[in-house]
N, C-alpha and C positions, 0 to 999 in steps of 0.2 A: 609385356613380361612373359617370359618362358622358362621351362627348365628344360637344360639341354641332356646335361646326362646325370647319373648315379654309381658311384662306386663303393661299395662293401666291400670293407677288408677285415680279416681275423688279426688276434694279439701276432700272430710271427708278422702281419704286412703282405700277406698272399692275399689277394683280390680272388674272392667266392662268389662274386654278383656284379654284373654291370647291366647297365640298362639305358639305351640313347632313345630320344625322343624328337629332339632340334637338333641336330649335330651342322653346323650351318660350315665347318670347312672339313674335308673329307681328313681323311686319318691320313698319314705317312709312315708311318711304322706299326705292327703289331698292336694288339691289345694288352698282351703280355708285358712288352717292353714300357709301352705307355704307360702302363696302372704302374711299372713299376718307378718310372720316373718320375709320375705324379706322388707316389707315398717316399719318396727321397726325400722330393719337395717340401712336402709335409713337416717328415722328420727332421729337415733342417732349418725349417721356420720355428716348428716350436722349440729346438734346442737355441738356438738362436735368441728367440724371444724371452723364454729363459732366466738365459746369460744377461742380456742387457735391463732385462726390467728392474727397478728400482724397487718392484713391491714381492714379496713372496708370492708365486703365480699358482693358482689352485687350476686352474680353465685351461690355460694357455692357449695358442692361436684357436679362434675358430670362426675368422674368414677371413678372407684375402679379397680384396676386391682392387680390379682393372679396370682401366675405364671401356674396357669392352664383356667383361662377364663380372661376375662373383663367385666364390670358390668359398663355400660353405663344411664345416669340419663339426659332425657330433660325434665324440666318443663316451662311448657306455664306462663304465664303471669295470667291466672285463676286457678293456681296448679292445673290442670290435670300434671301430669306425666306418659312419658313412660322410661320405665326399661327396655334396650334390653340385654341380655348376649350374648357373641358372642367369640370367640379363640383371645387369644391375641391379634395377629398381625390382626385383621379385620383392612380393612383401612374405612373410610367414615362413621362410623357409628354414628356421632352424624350431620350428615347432612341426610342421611337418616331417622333420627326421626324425624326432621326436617320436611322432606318432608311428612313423616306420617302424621306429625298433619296438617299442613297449605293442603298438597292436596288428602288427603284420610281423615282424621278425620273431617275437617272443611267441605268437599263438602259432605260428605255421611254419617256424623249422625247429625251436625249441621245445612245444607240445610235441611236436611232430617225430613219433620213435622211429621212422624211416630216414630222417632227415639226421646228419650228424652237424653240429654247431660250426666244426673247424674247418668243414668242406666246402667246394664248389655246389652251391644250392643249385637245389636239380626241380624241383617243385612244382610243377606249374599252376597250383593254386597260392601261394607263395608268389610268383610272375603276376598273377591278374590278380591277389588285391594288391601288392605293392603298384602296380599302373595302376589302377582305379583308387586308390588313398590319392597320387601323385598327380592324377587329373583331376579330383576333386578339392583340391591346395589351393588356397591365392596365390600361389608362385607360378603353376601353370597356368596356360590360355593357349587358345588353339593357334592363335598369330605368333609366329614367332618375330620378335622385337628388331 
């Protein structure tokens, strides 16, 4: 089990945080272009989801799973979203975002009167506990899967 990467995005869908850890097939395009195809993606699974569900959806999507990663979706209550991808069987991983946002996101760019909510987080205390919440998760291990 590993987490490969982390993406944080504000209410407009602009990507303020990434963060790779296992990245096990190298990039081919920009990060810019990537995050934004990945919040596409996003945006048209849960519209999608939606549409076809038979139940009134309060949640909507929040994972995707391949049989080669899982694509994990928490969004806050002010649609900030974090995106974590991680090896199938990662266990805990949407209580780990969890913890992201309520005790690394809210105490150290929200407390934080240098830090602005809708921006690219600049923080580097912010950077080392969000890795160190993420290394100390049953979703990480140091082997990647």
């Amino acid at each position: 089990m590993t987490v490969y990467n982390l993406y944080i995005y504000n209410r407009a869908g602009t990507l303020i945080y990434y963060q790779e850890w296992s990245r096990k097939k190298p990039m081919t395009m920009s990060l810019e272009e990537e995050s934004r195809l990945l919040y596409g993606m996003l945006f048209s699974l849960k519209s999608f989801s939606n549409r076809i569900s038979p139940l009134d959806v309060q949640e909507g999507v929040q994972c995707y799973t391949t049989n080669k990663y899982k694509m994990t979706l928490f969004e806050t209550p002010t649609s900030l979203k974090f995106v974590c991808n991680t090896d199938v069987n990662a266990p805990g991983v949407n209580e780990m975002l969890q913890k992201l946002y309520t005790q690394v996101y809210v105490e150290y760019v929200i407390r934080n009167p240098e830090c602005k909510p809708a921006e690219p987080i600049t923080s580097e205390l912010f950077k080392a506990k969000l890795d160190e919440t993420v290394r100390m998760s049953p979703a990480f291990s140091s082997k990647a899967a």
